[in-house]
C-alpha positions in Angstrom: 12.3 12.7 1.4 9.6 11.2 -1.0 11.6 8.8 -4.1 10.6 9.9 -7.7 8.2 7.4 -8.8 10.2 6.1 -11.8 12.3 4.6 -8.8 9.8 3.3 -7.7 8.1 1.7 -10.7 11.8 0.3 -11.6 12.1 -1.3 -8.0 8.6 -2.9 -8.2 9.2 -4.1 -11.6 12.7 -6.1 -10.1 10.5 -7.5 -7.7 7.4 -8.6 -9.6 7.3 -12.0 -9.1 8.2 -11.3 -5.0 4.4 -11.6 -4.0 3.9 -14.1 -6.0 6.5 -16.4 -4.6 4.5 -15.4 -1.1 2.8 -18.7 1.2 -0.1 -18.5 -1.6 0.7 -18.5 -5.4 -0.9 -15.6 -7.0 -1.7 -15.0 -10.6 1.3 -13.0 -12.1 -1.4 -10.0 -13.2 -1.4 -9.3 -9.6 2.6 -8.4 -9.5 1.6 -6.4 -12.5 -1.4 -4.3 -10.7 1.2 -3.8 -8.2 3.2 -1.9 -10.2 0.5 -0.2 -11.7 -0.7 1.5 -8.4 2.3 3.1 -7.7 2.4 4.4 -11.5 -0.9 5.9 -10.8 0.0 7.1 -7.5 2.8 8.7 -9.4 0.7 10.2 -12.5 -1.9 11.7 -9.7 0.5 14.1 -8.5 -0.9 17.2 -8.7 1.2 19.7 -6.4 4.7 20.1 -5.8 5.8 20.2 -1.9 6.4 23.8 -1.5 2.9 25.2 -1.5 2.2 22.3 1.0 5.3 23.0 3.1 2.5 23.6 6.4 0.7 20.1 5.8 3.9 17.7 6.3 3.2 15.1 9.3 4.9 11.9 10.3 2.2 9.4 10.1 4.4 6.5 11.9 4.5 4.0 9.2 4.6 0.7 11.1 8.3 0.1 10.0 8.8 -2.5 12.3 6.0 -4.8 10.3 8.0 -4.6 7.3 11.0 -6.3 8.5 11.1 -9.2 6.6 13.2 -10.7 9.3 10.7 -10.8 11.4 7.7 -11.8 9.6 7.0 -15.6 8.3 5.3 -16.1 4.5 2.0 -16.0 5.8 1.8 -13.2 8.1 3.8 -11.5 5.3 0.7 -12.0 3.1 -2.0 -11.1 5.8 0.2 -7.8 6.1 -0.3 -7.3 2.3 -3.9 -7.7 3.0 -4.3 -5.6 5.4 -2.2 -2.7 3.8 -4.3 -3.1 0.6 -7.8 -3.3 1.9 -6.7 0.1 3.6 -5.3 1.8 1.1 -8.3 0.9 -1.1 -10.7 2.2 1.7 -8.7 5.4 2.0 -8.9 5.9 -1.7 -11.9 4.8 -3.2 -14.1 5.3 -0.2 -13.3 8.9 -0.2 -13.6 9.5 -3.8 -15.6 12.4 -3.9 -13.3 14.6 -1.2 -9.9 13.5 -3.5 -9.0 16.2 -5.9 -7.6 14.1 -8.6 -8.3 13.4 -12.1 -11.5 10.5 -11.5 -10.1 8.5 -14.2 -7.0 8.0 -13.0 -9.0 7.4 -9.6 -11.4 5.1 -10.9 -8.2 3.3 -12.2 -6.3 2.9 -9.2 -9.3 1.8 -7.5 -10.0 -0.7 -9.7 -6.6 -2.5 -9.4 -6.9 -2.3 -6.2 -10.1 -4.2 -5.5 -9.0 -6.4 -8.3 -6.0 -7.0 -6.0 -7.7 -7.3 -3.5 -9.9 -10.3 -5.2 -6.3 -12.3 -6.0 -6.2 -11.6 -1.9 -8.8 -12.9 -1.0 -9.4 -16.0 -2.9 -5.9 -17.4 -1.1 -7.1 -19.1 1.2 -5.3 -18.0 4.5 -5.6 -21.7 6.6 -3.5 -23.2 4.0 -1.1 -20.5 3.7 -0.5 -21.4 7.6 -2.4 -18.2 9.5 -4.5 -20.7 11.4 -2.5 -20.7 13.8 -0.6 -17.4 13.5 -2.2 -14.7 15.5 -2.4 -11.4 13.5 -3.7 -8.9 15.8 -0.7 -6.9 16.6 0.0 -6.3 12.6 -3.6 -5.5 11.9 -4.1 -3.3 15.2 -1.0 -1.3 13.9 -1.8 -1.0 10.6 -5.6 0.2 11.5 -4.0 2.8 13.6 -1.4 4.3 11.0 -4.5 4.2 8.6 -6.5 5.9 11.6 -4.2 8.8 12.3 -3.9 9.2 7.9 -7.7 9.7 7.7 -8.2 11.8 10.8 -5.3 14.1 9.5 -7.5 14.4 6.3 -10.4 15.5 8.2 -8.5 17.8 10.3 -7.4 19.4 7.2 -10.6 19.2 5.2 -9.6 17.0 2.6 -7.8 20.1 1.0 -5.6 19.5 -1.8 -2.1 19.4 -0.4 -3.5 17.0 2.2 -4.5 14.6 -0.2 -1.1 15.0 -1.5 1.0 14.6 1.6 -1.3 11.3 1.9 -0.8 10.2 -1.6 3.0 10.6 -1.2 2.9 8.6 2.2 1.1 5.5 0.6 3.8 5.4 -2.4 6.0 5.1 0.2 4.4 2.2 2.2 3.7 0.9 -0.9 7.7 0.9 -1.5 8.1 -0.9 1.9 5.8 -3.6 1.3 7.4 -4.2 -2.1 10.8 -4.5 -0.9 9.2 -6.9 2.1 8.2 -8.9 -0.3 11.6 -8.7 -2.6 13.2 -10.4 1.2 10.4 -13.0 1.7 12.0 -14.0 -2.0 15.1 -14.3 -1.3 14.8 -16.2 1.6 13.3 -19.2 -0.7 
């Protein structure tokens, strides 16, 4: 069952400063683009479920990676990485196939590569990954971004594919918000 997206937005905006708090200090714009991804994610809604009712699929979001027990600050922050670059690959990569409105396109991929600069001017040795191997987060995230793009070419890109895929990533998007609302409160 997909949450309305003014849940969502209200959750992100309680945990705003979350990410920021994370092994690296980011610029509090960057809790702000968060929140404005899943706004857009919510305003590019185009179809209700029911006509899509024949294009539902489990796409086996990683759970597991999102346990903020299990994760220190820093892989915490590679896993934000990780999700982000994919989920601006998926998007922006694949404009021309997605059947929303290209502003509001063109807007979610910009704050996404502009998160994605915060990213990647942390620098990861000093947020302690030098030491933490990552593979088994970033094999496990490339695979649940694997089996999302290969059920978009198996269903052409159409419409309510896109939109079983959009709803999908505003949930992961929820999941790494509230991973990083638990990374918080263990400070």
């Amino acid at each position: 069952m997909a949450l309305p997206c003014s849940f969502l937005v209200a959750l992100v905006l309680l945990s705003c400063h979350s990410l920021c708090c994370l092994a690296c200090h980011l610029p509090d714009t960057h809790c702000l683009r968060n929140w404005r991804v899943l706004t857009l994610l919510g305003q590019m809604r185009r179809l209700s479920a029911g006509p899509c009712v024949n294009y539902t699929n489990d796409f086996a979001f990683p759970k597991e990676l999102f346990d903020g027990q299990q994760l220190q600050e820093a892989q915490a922050l590679s896993v934000v990485h990780v999700m982000t670059q994919n989920v601006f690959h998926l998007f922006c990569m694949n404009m021309s196939s997605a059947p929303w409105n290209m502003t509001l396109l063109e807007e979610l991929c910009s704050g996404l590569s502009e998160q994605l600069d915060d990213l990647e001017a942390c620098p990861l040795q000093e947020a302690g990954l030098a030491e933490t191997p990552l593979m088994h987060e970033d094999s496990t995230l490339r695979i649940y971004f694997q089996r999302i793009s290969l059920y978009l070419q198996d269903k052409n890109h159409s419409p309510c594919a896109w939109e079983m895929v959009r709803a999908e990533i505003g949930r992961s998007f929820f999941s790494l918000t509230t991973l990083q609302e638990r990374i918080r409160r263990r400070k």
